[in-house]
Backbone of each chain as ProteinMPNN parsed JSONL, in Angstrom:
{"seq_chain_A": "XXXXXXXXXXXXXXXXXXXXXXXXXXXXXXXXXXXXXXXXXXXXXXXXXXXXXXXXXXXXXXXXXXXXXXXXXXXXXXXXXXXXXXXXXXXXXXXXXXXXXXXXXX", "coords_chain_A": {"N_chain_A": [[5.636, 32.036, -18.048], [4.012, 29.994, -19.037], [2.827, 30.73, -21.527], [4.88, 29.849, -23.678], [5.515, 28.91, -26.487], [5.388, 25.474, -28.059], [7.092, 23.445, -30.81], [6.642, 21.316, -33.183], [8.797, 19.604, -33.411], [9.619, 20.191, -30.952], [8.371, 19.074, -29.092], [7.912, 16.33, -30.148], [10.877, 15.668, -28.758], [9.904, 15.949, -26.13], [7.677, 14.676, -25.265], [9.136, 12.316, -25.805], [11.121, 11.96, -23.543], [10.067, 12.423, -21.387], [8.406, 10.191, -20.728], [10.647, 8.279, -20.864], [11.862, 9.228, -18.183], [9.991, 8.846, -16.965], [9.341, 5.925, -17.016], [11.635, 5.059, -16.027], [11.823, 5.528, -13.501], [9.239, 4.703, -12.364], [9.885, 1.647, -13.088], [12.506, 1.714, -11.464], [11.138, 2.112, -8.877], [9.357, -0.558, -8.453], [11.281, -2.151, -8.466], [12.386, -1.313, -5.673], [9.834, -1.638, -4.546], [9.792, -4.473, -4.208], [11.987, -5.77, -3.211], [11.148, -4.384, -0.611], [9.48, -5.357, -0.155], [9.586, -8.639, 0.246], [11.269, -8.232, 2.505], [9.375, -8.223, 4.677], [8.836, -9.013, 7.671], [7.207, -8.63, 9.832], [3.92, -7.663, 10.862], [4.178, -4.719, 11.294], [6.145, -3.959, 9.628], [4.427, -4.415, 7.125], [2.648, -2.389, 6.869], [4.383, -0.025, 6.992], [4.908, -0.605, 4.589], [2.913, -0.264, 2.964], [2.212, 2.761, 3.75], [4.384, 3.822, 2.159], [4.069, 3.482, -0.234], [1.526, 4.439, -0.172], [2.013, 7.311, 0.066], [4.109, 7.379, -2.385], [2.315, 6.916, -4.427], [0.569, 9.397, -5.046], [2.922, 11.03, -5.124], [3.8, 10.374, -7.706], [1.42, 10.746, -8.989], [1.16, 13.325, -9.168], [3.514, 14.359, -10.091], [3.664, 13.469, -13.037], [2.605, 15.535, -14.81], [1.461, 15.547, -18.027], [1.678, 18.866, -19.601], [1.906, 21.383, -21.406], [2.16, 24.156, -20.393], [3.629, 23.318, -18.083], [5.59, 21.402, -18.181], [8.161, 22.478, -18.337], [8.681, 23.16, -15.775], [8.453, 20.905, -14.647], [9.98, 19.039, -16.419], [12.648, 20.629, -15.139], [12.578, 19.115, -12.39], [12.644, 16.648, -12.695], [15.189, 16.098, -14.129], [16.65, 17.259, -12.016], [16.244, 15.326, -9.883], [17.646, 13.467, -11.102], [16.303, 11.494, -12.843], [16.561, 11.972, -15.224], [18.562, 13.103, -17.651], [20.148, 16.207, -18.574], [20.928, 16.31, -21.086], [19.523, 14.55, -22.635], [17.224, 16.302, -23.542], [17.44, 17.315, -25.511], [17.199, 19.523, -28.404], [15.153, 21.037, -28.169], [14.396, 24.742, -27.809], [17.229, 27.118, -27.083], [16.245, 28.614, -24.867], [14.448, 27.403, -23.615], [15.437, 25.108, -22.594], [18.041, 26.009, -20.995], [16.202, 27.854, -19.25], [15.663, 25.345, -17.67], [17.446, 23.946, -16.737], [18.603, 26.044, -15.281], [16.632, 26.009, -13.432], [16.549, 23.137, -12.07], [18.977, 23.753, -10.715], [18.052, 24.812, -8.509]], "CA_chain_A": [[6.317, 30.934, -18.7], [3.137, 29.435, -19.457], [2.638, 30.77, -22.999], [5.98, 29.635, -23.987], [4.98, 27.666, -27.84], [6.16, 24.297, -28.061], [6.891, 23.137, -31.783], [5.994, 19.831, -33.187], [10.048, 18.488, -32.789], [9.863, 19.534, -29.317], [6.932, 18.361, -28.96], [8.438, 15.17, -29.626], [11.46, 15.233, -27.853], [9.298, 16.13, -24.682], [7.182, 13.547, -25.33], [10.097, 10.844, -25.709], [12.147, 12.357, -22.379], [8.666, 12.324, -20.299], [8.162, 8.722, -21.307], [11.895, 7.966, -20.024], [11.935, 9.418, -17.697], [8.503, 7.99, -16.015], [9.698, 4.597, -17.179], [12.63, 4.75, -15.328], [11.35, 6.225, -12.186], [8.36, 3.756, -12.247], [11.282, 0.586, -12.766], [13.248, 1.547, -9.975], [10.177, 1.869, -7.58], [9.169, -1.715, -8.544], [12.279, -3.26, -7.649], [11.871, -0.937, -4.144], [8.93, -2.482, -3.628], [9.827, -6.122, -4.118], [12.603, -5.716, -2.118], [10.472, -4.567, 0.442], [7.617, -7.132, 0.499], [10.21, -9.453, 0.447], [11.81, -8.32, 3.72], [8.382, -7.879, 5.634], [8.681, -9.895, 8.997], [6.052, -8.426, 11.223], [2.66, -6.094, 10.501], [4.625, -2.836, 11.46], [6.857, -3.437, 8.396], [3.467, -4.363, 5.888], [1.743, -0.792, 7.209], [5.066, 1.135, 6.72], [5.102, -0.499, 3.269], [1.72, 0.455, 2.841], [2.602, 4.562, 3.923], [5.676, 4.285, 1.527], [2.59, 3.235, -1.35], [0.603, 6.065, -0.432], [3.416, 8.383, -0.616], [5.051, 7.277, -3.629], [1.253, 7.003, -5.682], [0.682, 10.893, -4.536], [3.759, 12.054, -5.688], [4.194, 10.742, -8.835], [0.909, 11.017, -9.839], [0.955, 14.91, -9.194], [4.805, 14.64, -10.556], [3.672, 12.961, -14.197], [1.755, 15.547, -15.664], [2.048, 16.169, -19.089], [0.861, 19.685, -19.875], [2.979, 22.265, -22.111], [2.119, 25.148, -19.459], [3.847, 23.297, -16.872], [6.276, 21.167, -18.764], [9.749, 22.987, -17.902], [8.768, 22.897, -14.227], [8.284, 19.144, -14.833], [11.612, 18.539, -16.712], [14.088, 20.635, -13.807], [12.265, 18.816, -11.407], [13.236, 15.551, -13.294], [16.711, 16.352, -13.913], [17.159, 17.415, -10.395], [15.849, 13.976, -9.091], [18.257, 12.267, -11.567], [15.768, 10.663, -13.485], [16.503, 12.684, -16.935], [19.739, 13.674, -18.039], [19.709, 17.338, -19.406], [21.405, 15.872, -22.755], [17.858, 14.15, -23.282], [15.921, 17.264, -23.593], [18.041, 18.242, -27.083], [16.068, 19.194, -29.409], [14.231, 22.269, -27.467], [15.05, 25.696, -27.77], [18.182, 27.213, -26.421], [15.775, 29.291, -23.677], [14.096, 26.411, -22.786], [16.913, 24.574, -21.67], [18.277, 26.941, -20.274], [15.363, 27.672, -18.114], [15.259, 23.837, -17.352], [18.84, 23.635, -16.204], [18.622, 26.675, -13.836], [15.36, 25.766, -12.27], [17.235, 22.245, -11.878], [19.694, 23.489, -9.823], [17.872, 25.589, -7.314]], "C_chain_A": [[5.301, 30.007, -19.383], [2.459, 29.645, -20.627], [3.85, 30.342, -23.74], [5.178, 28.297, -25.402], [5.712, 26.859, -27.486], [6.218, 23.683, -29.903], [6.588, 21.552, -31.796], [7.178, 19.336, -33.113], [10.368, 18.813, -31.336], [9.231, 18.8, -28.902], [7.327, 16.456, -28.49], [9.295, 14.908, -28.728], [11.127, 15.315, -26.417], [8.576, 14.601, -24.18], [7.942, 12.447, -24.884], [10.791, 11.183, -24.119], [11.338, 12.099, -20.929], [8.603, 11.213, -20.646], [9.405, 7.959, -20.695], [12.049, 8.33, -19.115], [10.842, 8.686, -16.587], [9.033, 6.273, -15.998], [10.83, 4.371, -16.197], [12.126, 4.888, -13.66], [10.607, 4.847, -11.529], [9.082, 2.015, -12.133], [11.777, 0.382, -11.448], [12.407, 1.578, -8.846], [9.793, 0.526, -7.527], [10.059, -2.629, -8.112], [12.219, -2.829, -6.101], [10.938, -1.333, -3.744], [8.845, -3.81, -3.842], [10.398, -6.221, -3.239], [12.227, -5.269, -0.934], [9.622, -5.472, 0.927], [8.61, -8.171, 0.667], [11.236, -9.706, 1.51], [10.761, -8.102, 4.904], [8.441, -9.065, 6.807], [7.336, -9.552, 9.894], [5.373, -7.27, 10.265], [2.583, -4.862, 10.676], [5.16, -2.825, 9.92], [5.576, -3.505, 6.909], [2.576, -2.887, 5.993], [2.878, 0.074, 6.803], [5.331, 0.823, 4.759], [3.818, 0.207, 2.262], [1.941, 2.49, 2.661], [3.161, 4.706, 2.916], [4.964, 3.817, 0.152], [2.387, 4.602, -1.57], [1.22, 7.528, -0.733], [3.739, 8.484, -2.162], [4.029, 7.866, -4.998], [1.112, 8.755, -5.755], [1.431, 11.062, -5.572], [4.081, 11.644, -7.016], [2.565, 11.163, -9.754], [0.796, 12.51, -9.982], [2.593, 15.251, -9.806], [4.754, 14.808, -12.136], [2.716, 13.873, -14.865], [1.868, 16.117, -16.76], [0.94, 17.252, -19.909], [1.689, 20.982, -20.271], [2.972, 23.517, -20.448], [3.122, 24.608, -18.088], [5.338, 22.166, -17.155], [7.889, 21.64, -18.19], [9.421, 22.802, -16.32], [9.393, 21.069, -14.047], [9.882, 18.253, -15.102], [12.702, 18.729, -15.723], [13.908, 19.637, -12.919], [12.839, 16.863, -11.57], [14.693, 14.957, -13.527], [17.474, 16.455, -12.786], [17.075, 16.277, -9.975], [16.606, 13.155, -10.141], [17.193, 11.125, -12.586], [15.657, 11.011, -15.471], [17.44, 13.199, -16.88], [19.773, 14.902, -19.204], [20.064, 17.393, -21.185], [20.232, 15.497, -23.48], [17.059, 14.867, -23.864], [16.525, 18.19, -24.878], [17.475, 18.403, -28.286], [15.187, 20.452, -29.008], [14.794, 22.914, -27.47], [15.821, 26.054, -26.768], [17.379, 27.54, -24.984], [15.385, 28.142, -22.817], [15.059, 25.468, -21.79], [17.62, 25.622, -20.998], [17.55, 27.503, -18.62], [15.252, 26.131, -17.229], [16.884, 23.745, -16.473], [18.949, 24.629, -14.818], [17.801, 26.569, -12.856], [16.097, 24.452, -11.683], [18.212, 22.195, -10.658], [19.505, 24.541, -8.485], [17.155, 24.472, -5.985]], "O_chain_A": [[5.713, 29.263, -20.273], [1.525, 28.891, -20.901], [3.626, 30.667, -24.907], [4.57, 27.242, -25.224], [6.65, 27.101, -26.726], [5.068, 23.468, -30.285], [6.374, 20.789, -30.853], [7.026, 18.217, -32.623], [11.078, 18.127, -30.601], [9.59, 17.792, -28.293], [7.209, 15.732, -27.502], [8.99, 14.113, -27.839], [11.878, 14.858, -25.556], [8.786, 13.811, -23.26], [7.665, 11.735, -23.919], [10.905, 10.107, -23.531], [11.757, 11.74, -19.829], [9.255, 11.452, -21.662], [9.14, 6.978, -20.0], [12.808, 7.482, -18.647], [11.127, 8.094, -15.546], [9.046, 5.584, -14.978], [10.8, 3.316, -15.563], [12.279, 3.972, -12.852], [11.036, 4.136, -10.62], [8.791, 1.281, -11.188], [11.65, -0.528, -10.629], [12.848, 1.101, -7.8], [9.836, 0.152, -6.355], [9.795, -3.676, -7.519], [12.04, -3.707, -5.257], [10.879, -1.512, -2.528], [7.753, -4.347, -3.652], [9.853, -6.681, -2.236], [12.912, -5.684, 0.001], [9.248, -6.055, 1.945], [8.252, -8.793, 1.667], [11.906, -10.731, 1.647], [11.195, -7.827, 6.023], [7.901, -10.125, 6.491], [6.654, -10.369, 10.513], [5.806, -6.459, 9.446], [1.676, -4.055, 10.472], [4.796, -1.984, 9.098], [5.737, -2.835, 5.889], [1.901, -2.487, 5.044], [2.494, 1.07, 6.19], [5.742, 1.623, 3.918], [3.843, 0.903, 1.247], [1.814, 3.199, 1.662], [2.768, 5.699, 2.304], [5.817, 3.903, -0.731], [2.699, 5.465, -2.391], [0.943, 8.456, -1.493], [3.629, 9.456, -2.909], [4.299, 8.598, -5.95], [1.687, 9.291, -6.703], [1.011, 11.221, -6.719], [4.685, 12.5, -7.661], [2.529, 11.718, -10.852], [0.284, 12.911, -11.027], [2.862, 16.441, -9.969], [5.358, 15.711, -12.715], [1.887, 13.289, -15.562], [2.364, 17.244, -16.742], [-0.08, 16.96, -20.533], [2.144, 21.627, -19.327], [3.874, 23.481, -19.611], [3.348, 25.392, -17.166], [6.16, 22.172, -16.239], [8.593, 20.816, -17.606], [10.243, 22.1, -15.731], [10.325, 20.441, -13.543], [10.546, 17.415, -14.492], [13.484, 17.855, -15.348], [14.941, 19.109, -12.509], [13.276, 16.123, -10.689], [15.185, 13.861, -13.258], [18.577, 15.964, -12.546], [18.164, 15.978, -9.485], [16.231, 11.982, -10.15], [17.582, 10.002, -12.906], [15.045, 10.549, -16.435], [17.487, 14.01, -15.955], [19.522, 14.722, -20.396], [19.677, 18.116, -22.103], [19.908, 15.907, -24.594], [16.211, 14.417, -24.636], [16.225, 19.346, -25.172], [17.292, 17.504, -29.106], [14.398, 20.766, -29.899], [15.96, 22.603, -27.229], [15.559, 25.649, -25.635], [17.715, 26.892, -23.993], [15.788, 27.9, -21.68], [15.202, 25.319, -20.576], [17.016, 25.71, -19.929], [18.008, 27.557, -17.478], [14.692, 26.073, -16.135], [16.878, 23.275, -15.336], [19.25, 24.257, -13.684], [18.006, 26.887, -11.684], [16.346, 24.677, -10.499], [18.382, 21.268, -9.866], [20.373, 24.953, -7.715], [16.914, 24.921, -4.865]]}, "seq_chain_B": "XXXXXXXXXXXXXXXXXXXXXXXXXXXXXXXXXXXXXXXXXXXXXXXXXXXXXXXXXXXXXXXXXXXXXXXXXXXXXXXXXXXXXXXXXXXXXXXXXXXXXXXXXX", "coords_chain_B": {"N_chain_B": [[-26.019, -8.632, 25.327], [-23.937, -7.755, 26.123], [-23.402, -7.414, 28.555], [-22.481, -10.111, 29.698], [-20.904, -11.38, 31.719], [-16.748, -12.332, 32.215], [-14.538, -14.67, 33.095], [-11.446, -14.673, 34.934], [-10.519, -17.383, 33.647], [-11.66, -17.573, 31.707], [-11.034, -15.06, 30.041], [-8.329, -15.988, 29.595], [-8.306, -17.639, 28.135], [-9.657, -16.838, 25.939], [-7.882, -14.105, 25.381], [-5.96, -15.799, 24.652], [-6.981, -17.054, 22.316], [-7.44, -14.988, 20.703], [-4.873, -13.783, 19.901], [-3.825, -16.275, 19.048], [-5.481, -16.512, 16.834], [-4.907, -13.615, 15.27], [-2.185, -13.834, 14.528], [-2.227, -15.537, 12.862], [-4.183, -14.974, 10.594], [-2.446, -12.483, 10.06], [0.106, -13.37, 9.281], [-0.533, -15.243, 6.833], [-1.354, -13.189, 5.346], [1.018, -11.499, 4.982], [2.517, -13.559, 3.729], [1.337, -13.299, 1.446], [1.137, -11.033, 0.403], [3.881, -10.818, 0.136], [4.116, -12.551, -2.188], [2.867, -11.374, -4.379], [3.537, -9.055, -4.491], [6.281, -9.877, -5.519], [4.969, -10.406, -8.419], [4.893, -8.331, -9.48], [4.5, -6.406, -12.338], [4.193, -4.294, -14.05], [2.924, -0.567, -13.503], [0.615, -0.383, -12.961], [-0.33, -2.75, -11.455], [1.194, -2.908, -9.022], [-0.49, -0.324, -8.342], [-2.462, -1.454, -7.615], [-1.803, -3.605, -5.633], [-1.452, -1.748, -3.578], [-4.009, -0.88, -3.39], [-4.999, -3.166, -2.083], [-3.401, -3.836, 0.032], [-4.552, -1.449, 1.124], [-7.263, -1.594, 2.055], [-6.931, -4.444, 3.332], [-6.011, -3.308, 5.583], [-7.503, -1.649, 6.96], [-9.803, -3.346, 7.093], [-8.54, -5.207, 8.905], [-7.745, -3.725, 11.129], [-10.218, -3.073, 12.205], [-11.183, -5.81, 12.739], [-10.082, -6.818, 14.315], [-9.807, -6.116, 17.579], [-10.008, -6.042, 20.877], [-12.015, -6.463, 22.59], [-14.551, -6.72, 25.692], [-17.274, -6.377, 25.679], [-17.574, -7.206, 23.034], [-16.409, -9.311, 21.89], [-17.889, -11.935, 21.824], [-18.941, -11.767, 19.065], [-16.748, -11.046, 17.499], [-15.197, -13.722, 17.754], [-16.683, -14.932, 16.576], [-16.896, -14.815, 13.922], [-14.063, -14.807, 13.264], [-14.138, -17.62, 13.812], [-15.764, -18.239, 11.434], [-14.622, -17.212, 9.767], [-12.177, -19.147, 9.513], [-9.682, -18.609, 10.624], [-9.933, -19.185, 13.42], [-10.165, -22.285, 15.161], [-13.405, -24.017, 16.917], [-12.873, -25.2, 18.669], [-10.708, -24.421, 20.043], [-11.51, -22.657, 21.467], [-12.12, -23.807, 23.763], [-13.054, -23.548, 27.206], [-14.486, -21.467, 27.452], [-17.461, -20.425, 28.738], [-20.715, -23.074, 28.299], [-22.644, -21.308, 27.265], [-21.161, -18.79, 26.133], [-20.032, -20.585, 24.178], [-22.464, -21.612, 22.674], [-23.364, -19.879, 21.643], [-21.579, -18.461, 19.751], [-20.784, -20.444, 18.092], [-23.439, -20.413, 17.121], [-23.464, -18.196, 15.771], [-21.531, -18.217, 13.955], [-22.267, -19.672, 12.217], [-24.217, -18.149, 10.803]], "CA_chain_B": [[-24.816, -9.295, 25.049], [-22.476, -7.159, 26.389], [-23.004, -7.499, 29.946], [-22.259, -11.083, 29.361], [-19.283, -11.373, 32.696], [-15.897, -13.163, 31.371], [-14.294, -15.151, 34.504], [-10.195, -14.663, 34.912], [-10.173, -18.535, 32.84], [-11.945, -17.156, 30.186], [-10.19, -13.992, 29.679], [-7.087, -16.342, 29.307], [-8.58, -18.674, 26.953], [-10.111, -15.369, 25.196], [-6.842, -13.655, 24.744], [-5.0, -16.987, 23.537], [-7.686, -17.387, 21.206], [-7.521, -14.147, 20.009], [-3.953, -13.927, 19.37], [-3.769, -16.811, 17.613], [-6.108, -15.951, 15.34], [-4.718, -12.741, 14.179], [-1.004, -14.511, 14.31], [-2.527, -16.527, 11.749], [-4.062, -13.936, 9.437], [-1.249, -11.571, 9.508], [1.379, -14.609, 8.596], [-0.975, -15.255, 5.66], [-1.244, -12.192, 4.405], [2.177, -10.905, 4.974], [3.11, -14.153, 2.847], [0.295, -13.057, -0.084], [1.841, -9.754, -0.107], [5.164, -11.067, -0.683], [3.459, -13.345, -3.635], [1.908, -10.486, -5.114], [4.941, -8.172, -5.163], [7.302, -10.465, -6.607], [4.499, -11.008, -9.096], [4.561, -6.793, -10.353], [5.354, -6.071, -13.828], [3.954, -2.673, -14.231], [2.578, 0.263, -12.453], [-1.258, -0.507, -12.215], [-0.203, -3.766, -10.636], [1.601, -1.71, -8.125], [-1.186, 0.527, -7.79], [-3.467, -2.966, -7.078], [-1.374, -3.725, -4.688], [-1.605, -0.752, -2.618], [-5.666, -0.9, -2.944], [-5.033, -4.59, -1.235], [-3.147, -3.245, 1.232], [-5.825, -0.213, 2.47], [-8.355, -2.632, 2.07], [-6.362, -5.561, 4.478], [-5.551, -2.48, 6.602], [-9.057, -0.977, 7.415], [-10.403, -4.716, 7.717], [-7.82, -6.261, 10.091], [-7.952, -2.358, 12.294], [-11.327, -2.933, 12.518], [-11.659, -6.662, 13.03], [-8.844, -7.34, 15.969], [-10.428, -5.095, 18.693], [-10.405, -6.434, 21.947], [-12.984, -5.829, 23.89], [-15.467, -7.751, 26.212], [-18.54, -6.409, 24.717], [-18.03, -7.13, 21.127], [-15.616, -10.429, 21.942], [-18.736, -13.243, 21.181], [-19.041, -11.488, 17.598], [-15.486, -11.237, 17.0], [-14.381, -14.64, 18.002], [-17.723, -15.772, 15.645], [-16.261, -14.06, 12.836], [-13.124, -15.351, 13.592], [-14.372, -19.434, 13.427], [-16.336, -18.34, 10.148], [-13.754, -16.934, 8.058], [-11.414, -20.496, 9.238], [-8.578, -18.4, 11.577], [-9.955, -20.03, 14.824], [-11.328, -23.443, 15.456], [-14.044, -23.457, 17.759], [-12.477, -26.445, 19.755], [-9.662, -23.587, 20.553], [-12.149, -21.664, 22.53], [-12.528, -24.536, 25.232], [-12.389, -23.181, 28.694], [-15.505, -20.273, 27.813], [-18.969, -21.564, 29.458], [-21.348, -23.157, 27.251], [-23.571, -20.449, 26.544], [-20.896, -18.389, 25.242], [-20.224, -21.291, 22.925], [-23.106, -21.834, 21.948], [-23.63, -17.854, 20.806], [-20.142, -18.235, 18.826], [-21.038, -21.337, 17.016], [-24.903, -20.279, 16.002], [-23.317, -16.713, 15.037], [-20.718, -18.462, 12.789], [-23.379, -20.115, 10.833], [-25.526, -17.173, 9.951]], "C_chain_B": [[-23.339, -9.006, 25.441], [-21.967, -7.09, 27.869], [-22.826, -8.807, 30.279], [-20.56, -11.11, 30.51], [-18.062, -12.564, 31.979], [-14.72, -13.384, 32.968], [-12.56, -14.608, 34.182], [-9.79, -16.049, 33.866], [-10.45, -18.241, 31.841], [-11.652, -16.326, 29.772], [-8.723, -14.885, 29.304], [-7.446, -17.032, 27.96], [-8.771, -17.413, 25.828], [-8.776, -15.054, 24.465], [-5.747, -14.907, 23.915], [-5.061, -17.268, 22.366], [-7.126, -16.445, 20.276], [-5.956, -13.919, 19.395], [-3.346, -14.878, 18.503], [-4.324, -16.941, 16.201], [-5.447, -14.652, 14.359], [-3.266, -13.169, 13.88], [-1.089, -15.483, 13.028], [-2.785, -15.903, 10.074], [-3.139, -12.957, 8.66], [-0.153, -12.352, 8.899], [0.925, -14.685, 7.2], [-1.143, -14.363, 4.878], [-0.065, -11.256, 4.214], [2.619, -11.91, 3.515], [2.195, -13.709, 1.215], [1.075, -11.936, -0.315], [3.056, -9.554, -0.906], [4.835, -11.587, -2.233], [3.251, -11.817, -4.383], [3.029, -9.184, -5.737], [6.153, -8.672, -5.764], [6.247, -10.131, -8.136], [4.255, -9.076, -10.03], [5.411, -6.463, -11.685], [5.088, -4.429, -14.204], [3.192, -1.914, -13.19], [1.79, 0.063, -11.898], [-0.929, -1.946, -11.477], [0.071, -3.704, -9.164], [0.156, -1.31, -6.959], [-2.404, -0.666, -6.874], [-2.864, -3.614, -5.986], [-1.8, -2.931, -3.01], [-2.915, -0.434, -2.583], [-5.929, -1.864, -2.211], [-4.627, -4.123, -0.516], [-4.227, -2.033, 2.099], [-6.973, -0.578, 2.677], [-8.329, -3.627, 2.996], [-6.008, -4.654, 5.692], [-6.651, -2.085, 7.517], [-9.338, -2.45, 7.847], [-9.79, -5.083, 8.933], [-7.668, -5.245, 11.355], [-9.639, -2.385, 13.08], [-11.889, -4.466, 13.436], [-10.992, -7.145, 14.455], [-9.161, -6.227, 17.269], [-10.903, -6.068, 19.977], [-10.707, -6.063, 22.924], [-14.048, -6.789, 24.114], [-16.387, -8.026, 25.482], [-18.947, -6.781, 23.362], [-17.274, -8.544, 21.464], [-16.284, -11.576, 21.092], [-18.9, -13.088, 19.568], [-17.975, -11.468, 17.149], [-14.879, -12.414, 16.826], [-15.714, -15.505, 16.797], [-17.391, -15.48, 14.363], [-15.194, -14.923, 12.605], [-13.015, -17.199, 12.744], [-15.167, -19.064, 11.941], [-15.836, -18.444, 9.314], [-12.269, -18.198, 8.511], [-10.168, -19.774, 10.111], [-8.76, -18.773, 13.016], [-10.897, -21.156, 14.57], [-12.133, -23.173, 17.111], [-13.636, -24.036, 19.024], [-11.315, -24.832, 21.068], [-10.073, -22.618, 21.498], [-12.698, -22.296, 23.732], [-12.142, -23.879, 26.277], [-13.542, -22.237, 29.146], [-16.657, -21.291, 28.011], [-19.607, -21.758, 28.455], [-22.011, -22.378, 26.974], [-23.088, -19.887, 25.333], [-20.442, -19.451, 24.199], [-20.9, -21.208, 22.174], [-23.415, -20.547, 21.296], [-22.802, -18.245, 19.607], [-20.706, -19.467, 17.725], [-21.676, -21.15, 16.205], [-24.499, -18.879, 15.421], [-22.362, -17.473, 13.79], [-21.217, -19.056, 12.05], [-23.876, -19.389, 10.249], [-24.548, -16.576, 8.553]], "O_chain_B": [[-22.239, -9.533, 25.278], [-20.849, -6.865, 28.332], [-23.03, -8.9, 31.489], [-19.421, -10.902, 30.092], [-18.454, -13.524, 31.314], [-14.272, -12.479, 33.672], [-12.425, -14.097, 33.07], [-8.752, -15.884, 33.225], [-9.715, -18.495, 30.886], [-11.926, -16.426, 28.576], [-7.958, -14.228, 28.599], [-6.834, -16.889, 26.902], [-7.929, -17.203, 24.956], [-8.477, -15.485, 23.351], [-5.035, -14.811, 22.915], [-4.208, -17.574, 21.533], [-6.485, -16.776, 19.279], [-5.957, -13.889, 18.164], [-2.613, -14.638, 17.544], [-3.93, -17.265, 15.081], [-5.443, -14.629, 13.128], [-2.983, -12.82, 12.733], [-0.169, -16.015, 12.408], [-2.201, -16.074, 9.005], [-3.002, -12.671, 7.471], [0.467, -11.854, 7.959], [1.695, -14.308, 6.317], [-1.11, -14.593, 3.669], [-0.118, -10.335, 3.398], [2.964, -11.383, 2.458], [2.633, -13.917, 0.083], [1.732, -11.926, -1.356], [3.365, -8.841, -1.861], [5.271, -11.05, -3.252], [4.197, -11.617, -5.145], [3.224, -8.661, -6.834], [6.931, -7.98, -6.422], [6.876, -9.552, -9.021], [3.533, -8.852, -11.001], [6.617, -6.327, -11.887], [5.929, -3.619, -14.594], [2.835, -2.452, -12.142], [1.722, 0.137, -10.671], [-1.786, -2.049, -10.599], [-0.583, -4.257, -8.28], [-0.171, -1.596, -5.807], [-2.942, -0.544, -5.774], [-3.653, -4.295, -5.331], [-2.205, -3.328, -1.918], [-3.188, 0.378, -1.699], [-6.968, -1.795, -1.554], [-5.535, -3.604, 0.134], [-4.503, -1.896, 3.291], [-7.736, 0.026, 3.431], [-9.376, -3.906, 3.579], [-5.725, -5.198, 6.759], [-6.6, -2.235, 8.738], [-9.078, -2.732, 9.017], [-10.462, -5.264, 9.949], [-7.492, -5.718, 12.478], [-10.038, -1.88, 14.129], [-12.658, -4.459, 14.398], [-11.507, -7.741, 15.401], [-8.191, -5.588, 17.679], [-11.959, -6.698, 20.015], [-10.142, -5.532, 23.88], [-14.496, -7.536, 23.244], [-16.64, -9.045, 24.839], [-20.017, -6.746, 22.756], [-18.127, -9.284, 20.973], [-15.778, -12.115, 20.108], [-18.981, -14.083, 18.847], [-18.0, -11.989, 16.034], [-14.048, -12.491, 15.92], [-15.482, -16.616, 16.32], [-17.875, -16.318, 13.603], [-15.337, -15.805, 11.759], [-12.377, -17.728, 11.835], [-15.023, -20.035, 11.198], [-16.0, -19.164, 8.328], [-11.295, -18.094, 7.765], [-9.399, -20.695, 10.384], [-7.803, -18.684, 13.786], [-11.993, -21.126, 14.011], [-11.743, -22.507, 18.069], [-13.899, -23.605, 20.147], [-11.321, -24.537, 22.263], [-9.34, -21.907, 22.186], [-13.452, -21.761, 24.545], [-10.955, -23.575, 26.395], [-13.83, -21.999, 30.319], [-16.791, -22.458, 27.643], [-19.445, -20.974, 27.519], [-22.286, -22.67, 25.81], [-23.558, -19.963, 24.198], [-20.54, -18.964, 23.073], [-20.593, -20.851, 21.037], [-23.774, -20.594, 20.119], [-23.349, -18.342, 18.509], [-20.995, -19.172, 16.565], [-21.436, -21.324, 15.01], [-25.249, -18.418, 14.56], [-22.64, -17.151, 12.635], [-20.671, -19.111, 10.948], [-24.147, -19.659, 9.079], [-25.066, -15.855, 7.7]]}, "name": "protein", "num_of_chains": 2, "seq": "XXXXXXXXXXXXXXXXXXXXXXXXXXXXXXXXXXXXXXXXXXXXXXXXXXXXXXXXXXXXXXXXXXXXXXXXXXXXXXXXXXXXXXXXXXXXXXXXXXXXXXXXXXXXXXXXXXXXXXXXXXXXXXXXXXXXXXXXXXXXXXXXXXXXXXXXXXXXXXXXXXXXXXXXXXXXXXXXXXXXXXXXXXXXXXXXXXXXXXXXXXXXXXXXXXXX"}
């Protein structure tokens, strides 16, 4: 799957969908972590906010990466987690989508 | 310094001390934390966050250790960085005072 071309209008719409998609993701963790610091009572709950940091940085930074070879993994995995709506990704060949939608729902 | 005996009065005074000192730090930095996460607009702010936190984590794991042998350096630490007054350690014999005081100058 990793020779799969990408043209220059997918190109973009990958671009723009990866960009929304991160934005959104990155949003809603920010309000999760206000709303946490802002319920911290005791130094168990500032260490578990801490864990739920180290977690979160991890996974998106190994979630966000934008690299054609790996790209469709990237998008189901996006779609699946609700953070990209498969309508977004229009603009990419039929296969591609296609592939993106069934990886999505395994 | 370590075979330095600590009577049943001064083990009370000791542990009083010591708990109010870190009762003090952790309040203050629970409340910075809150400050700091209201105060996130984007990710790397976030991510600055969560380098304050493994940074306040390692320090305060390392610094709250109660134990006999290390106590006169801890509680000197303690009066340096302003979470115990030294008055608050009345009850230990003057020597160990005087240790705690001339260590919190250096």
């Amino acid at each position: 799957m990793s020779e799969i071309g990408w043209s220059n209008i997918e190109e973009n719409v990958a671009k723009e969908a990866f960009e929304k998609a991160y934005q959104r993701e990155i949003t809603t963790l920010i309000e999760e972590v206000r709303v946490k610091a802002s319920a911290i009572a005791e130094i168990k709950d500032m260490w578990i906010l801490h864990d739920f940091l180290s977690a979160r940085r991890h996974d998106i930074d190994g979630k966000y990466e934008y690299r054609n070879s790996v790209l469709i993994f990237v998008f189901a995995r996006l779609v699946k987690e609700g953070w990209l709506n498969i309508n977004e990704l229009e603009g990419l060949d039929r296969d591609k989508l296609a592939k993106i939608t069934a990886l999505a729902r395994m």
